[in-house]
N, C-alpha and C positions, 0 to 999 in steps of 0.2 A: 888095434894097437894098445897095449896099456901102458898107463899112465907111465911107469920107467924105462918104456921101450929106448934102447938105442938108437939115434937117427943119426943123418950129417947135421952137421951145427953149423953154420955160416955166422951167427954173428950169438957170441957167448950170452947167457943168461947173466942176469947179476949172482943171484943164489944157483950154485949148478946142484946143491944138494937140498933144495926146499922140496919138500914131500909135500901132498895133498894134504894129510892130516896137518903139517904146520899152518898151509893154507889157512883153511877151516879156521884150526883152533887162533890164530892170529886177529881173524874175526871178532870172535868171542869172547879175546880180552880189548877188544875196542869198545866192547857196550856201554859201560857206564860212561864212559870217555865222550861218545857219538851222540849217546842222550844228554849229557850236559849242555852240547850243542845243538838242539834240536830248533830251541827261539832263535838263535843267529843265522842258523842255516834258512831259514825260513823267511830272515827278516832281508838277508841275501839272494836270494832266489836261487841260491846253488851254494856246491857246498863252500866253505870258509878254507881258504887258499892251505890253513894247517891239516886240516882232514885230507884235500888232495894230493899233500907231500907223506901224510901216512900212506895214505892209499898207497903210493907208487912205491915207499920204503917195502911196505908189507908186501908187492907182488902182485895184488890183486889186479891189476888191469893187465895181465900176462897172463892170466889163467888158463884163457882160450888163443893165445895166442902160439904158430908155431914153433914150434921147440926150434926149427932151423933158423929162423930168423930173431931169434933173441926172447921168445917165449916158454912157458911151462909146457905150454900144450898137455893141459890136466884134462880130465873129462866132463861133460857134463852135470852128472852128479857133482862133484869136487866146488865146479860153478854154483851151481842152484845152493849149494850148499852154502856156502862163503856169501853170494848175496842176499839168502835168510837171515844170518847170523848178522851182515851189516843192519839189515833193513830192522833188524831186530834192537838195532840200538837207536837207530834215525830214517824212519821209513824214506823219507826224500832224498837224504846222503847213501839210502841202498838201491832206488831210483835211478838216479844219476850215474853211481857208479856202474850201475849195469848196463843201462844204457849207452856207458861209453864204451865199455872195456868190453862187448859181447860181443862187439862188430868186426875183429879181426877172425871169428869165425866164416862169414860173409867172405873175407877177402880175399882170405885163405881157400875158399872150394870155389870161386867164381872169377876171378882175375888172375890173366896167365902170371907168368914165373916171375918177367921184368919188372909188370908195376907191382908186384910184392916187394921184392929185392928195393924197390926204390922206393915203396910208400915206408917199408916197417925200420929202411935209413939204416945207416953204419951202427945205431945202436938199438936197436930194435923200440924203438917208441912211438906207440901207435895207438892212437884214440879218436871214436867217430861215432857220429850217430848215427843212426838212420832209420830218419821220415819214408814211411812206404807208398803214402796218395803221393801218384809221379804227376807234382804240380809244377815241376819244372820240363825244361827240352836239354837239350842237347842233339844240335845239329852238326852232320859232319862236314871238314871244307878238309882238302888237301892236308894243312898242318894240325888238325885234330879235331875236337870237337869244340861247338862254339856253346856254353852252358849259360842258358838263364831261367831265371825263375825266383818264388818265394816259398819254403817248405815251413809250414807252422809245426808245433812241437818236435823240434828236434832235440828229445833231450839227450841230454850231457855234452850240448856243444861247449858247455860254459868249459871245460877242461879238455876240449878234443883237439887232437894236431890236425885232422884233415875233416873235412865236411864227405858223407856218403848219403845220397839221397836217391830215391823213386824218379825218376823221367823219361819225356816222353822220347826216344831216340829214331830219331830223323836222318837215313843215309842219305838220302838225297839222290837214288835213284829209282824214284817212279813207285814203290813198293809204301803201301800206309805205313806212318810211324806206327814204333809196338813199344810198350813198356817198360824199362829197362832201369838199369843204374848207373849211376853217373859219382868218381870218385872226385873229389876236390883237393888238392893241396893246399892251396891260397886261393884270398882275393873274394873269399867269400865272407859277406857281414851280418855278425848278432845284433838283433831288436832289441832294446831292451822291453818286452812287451810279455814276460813273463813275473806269477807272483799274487795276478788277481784274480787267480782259480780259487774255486770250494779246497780243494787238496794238493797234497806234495808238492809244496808252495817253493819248498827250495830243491826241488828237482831239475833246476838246470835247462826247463824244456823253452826256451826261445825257439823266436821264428831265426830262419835264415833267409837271405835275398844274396842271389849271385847275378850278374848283371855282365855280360861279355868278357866270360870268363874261359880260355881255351885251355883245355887237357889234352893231352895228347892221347892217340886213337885206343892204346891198351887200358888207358881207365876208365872204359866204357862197358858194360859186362850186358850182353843182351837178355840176361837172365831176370826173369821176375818174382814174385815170392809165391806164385802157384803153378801146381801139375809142372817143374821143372826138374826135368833126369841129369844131374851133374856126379854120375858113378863112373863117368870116366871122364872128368872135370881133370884143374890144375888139382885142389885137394888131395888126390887119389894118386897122380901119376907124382906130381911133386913131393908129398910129405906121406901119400900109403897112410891116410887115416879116412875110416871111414865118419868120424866128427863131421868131416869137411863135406861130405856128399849128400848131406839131408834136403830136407825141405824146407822151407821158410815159415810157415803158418805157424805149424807148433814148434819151434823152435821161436820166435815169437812170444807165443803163450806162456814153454817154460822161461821164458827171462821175465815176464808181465807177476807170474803167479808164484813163483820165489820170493820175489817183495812182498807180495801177499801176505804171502805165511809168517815172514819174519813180519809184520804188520799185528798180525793176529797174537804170534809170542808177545810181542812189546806190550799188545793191550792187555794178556796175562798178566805178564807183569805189574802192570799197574793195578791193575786189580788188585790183584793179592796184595800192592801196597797200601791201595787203601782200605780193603776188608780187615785186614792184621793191627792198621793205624787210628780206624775211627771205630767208636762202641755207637750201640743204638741205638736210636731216638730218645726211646721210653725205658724207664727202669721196669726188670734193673738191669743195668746196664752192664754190659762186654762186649768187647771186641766182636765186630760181625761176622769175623771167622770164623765165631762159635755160632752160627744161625745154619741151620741145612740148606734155605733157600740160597746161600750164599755159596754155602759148600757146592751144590748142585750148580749153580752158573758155572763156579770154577771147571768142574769136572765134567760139563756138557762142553764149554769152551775148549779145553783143553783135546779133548777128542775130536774135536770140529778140526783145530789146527795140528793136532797130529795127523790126524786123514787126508789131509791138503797137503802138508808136505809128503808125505809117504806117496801118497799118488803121484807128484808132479819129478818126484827121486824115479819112479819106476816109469814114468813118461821119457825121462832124460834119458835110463838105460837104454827103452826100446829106440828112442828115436837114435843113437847109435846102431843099433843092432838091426833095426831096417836097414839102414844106411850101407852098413859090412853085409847083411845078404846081397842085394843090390851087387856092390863091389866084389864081390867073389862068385858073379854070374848067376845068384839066384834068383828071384823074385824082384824086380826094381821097389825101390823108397815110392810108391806113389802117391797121386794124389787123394787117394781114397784113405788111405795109410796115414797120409797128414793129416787129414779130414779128422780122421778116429781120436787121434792123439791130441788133437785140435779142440773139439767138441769136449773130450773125457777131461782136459785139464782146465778149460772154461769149468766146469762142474766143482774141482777142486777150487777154484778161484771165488766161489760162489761160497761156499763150504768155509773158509777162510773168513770174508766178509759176515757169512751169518754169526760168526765168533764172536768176532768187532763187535757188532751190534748187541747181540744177547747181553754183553757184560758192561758197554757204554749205557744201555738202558736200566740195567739193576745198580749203578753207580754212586746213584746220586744227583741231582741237579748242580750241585755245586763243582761237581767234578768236570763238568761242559763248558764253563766259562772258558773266555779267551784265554790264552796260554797254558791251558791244563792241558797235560798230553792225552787225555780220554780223549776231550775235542778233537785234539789234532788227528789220531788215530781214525775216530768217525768220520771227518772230513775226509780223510785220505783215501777210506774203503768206499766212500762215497763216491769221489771225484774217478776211483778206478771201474767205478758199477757204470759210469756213462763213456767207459772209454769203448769204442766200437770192437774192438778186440772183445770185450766182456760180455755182447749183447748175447749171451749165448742160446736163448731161443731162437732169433735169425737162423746164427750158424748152423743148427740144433736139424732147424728147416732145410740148409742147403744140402746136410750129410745126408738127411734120409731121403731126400732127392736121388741122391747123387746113388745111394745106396739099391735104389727102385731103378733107379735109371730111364727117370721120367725127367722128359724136358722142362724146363725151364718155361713157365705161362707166360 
């Protein structure tokens, strides 16, 4: 479907004529605006209540969400793009934002027609995280499911309307619990126990704890984020986009490695602020923008973060485009297909960080001090190298497994 397809509209958009490109470029005039904000949002641990009434004026938490229920339902790209451009002004404020606003894609290919119609509400407003270790249950009794548990980094709870997390789902007849998801409306409570991480200190990512909390049975999706065929899911039959039918892994990775990249522009940035701003050491002295070694960081950097975003744009197409073969009876979205897409955007992720680095190391020591944004940028690309999504040697391991089709030792 693209992006201006005509659909049924159930519950009107705010902007019914916001295009993709306004999208985007809406972004890209919040930079200098989102960097002003980068110490508050930090010193908050999510964004700053003014950033989240931009967010919602500008659209951006509708982006993925469906056009029938009071969304853009933009593509992929249009996403990845929009959260570079945030994460490019406030890597944390583009964090958070993604991680709230990505998740009515989830909701949308995996929960029948009802609990849509009733999570995304008379006005289509819907924001959720979702933690994937199913460290909670969700067991079933007659009147629905009875939800408990603790899910650590759930970010962008700080601004989300419902809680969507990993669990373990228990019918309760005779059959092992299997891994599943579990939607929340209420009743569910933030820790304040985020903030003293290495990185993206204001990304919003709290623990949540739900403690005898019952849903009712359709907000339970027994879908998990691997080897899962939903090409004739709600997605497909309700809204006919094939967005809605993918996989979970690298879909995943492009929300992880979008903040990457706009990570990597921002530390561009600085850079050239301060190669432009400071002369050097020893006379005689000019600007270090006249020095080649300086010229070459910029210019190896720059190529690192064009490569990472341009891969993770063509990752977003294809993972559509799997999706709609699948949907019009070809080949299914598999898990081999996730695997691929999986592993190659880990690579870009990698590619992104070496950016960060190469130009926080030719900086300067004074540029690493607490509140310089170089700092914050290293810590950031830091804190995202130990996220398990990123280990991507492991995964590296599991693909060419998988690709041999050798067991598992």
């Amino acid at each position: 479907m693209s992006e201006t397809a005509e659909m049924t509209v159930e519950i009107p958009q705010p902007e019914p004529g916001l295009t993709p490109e306004d999208l985007v470029r809406r972004a890209g005039e919040l930079r200098s605006w989102l960097r002003d904000r980068q110490d508050q949002t930090e010193l908050l641990t999510g964004i700053p209540d003014d950033t989240h009434k931009a967010f919602l004026e500008a659209g951006f938490y509708r982006t993925l969400q469906p056009r029938r229920f009071g969304g853009y339902e933009f593509s992929l790209r249009t996403f990845s793009q929009m959260v570079t451009e945030v994460a490019r002004g406030c890597p944390s404020s583009g964090w958070n934002l993604c991680l709230a606003a990505s998740h009515s894609l989830v909701v949308a290919g995996r929960f029948p027609e009802q609990t849509q119609r009733e999570v995304f509400g008379p006005a289509g407003d819907f924001r959720a995280p979702l933690p994937v270790a199913p460290t909670g249950t969700a067991v079933r009794t007659p009147e629905g499911y009875l939800v408990n548990g603790r899910w650590d980094y759930a970010s962008g709870v700080n601004v989300s309307t419902h809680f969507l997390g990993a669990a373990i789902i228990d019918d309760g007849e005779g059959d092992p619990p299997l891994p599943g998801m579990v939607l929340v409306p209420s009743g569910w409570q933030v820790l304040d126990n985020w903030g003293d991480i290495l990185g993206f200190r204001g990304s919003g990512s709290n623990s949540v704890v739900i403690e005898n909390v019952l849903v009712p049975h359709g907000y339970v999706s027994k879908t998990h984020i691997e080897a899962v065929d939903v090409a004739d899911g709600p997605g497909v039959s309700l809204h006919g986009n094939p967005m809605y039918a993918g996989q979970m892994t690298s879909f995943f990775n492009i929300q992880l490695v979008s903040v990457l990249a706009g990570v990597a522009w921002a530390t561009i940035d600085e850079y050239q602020r301060i190669i432009t701003t400071k002369t050097t050491m020893t006379p005689p002295f000019h600007p270090r923008s006249h020095e080649p070694e300086h010229q070459r960081n910029l210019g190896l950097a720059m190529g690192l973060a064009d490569a990472a975003q341009r891969i993770i744009l063509s990752i977003a197409d294809d993972y559509t485009g799997y999706a709609a073969r699948g949907m019009e009876g070809g080949e299914p979205f598999s898990y081999l297909d996730d695997q691929s897409l999986s592993v190659t955007a880990r690579q870009a992720g990698q590619l992104a960080c070496r950016a960060v680095e190469r130009l926080a190391s030719a900086s300067g020591t004074s540029t690493l001090a607490n509140g310089e944004r170089m700092q914050r940028y290293l810590r950031d690309v830091a804190t995202y190298k130990s996220h398990v999504n990123a280990q991507y040697g492991m995964w590296a391991t599991i693909y060419g497994r998988s690709v041999l089709g050798v067991e598992t030792p």
